[in-house]
VEXZATI-969518 format. One record per residue (C-alpha): residue in one letter; x, y, z. Coordinates in steps of 0.001 Angstrom, whole numbers, plus 500000, padded with zeros to 6 digits. Layout:
// residues N
AXYZ...
***
This chain:
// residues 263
X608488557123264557X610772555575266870X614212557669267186X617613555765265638X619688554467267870X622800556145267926X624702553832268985X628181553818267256X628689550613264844X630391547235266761X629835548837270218X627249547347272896X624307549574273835X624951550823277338X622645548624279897X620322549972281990X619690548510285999X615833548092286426X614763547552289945X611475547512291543X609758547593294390X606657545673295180X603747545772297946X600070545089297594X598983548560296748X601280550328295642X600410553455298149X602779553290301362X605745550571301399X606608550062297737X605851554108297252X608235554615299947X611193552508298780X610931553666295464X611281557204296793X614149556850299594X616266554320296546X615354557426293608X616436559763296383X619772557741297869X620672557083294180X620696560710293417X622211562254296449X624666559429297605X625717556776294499X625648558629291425X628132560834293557X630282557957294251X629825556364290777X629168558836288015X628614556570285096X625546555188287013X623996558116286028X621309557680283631X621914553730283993X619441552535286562X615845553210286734X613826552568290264X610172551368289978X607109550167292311X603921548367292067X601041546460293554X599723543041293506X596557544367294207X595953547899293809X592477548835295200X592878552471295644X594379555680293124X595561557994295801X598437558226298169X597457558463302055X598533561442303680X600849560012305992X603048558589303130X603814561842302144X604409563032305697X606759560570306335X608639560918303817X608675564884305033X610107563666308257X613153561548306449X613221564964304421X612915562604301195X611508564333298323X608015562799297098X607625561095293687X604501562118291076X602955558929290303X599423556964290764X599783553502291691X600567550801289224X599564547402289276X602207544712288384X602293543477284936X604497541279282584X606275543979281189X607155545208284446X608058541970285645X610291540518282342X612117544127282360X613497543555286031X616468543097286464X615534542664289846X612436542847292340X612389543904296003X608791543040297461X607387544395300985X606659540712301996X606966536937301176X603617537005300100X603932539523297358X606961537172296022X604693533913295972X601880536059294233X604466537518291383X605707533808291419X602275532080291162X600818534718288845X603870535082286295X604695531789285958X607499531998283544X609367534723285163X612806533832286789X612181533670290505X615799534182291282X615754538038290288X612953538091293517X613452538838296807X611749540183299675X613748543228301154X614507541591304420X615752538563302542X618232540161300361X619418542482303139X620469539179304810X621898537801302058X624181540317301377X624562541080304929X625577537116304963X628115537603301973X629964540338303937X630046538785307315X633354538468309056X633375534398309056X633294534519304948X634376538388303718X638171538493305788X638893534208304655X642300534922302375X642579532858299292X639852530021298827X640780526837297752X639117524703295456X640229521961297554X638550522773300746X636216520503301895X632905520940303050X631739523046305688X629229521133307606X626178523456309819X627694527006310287X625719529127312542X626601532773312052X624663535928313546X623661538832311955X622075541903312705X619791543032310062X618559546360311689X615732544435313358X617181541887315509X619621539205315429X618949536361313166X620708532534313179X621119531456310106X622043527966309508X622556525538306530X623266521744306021X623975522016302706X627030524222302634X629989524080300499X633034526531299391X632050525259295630X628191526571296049X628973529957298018X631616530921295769X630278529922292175X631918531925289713X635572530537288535X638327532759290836X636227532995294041X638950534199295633X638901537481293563X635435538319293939X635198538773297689X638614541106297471X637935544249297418X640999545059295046X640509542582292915X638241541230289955X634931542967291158X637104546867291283X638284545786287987X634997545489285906X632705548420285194X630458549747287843X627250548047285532X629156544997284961X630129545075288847X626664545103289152X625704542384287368X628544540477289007X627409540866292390X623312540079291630X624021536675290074X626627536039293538X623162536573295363X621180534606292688X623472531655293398X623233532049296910X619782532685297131X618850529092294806X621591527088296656X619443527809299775X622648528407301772X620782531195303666X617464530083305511X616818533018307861X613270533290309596X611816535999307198X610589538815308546X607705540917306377X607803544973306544X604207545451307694X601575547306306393X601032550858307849X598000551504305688X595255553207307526X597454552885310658X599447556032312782X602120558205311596X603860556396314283X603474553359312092X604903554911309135X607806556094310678X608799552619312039X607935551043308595X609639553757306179X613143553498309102X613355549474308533X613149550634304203X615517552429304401X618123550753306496X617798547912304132X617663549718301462X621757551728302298X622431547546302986X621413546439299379X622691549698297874X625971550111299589X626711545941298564X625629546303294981X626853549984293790X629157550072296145
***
């Protein structure tokens, strides 16, 4: 029998952060993230936030899991980053995995389009390949947009910016035609959201949370960012050499995404 919830009468059930990782077998890049994230969460933002505690839960899976064991040099890898392993065999992606998201970090583009193609009714905003949201958010907190003062409504449109960024890999040029104050900044006070003592300080971390994934979600279906997408390639059956340079990019994008949204 199911246990009671204990929830007291007329308040909200606390909500739990899902997040997930996907690749196409589940064994080396998504089993990596999901590691390093469990690991950073534990050691790093549950420190700086203590009511995330018990409030997000980190996932992986595969689009196509062919094999039931982890390769060795997953595991010595993650000795080398002295990240702790996780107990798991590897899980194929399903619909209850996929409609309890809250959101979904794949490996590559091409996991995204499969999730998207296979799960047709899922929202394809709560998707993004790692590289892609590390740019987004790495876009939201450039100098040219993060240090602007107050924002008027009034300001008309901005027409082609070009802005650099360094996303750990390389600098990227990301451009847009379609670019607007109205579409970057979406929510009603834009000028509070982007300050760092203002509305976003004043919510809860889990409603800060929530705050800052649909700014990305907004961003993400305006199309203001159109960066040349890079894919974290797959080490399987390759040298440790290769693992090391794949589970360094992870992680780097992974302190980006972490630092933005629990931050």
């Amino acid at each position: 029998m199911a246990e009671k919830d204990k929830t007291p009468k007329g308040q909200k059930k606390s909500r739990i952060i899902n997040i997930n990782f996907v690749c196409s077998g589940n064994t080396c890049r998504s089993y990596i993230a999901e590691a390093i994230a469990t690991y950073f969460l534990k050691t790093i933002y549950f420190k700086r936030k203590p009511n995330l505690k018990d409030r997000v839960n980190i996932g992986s899976a595969g689009t196509d899991v062919l094999f039931t064991e982890i390769p060795v040099n997953t595991f010595r890898v993650l000795d080398i980053f002295e990240i702790p392993n996780i107990k798991f065999k590897p899980t194929s992606i399903d619909s209850l995995i996929i409609k309890s998201s809250d959101l979904i970090i794949t490996m590559a583009i091409s996991h995204k389009i499969n999730i998207i193609s296979r799960f047709i009714n899922t929202d394809k905003r709560k998707i993004f390949s790692l590289l892609e949201l590390s740019n987004i958010i790495l876009y939201i907190e450039s100098e040219n947009i993060y240090k602007r003062g107050t924002i008027e409504r009034t300001t008309p449109a901005i027409k082609k910016p070009t802005i650099n960024i360094n996303i750990k890999n390389g600098i990227k040029d990301i451009t847009s035609s379609k670019f607007s104050k109205k579409t970057l900044f979406p929510l009603q006070q834009p000028d509070k959201i982007f300050n760092r003592s203002g509305l976003l300080n004043q919510l809860s971390t889990i409603d800060n949370f929530f705050q800052k994934l649909r700014i990305i979600k907004d961003m993400g279906s305006e199309s203001i960012i159109k960066p040349q997408i890079i894919d974290i390639e797959d080490p399987f059956g390759r040298s440790i050499d290769k693992y090391i340079e794949v589970a360094k990019l992870i992680k780097e994008n992974i302190i980006t995404i972490f630092d933005y949204l629990f931050g």
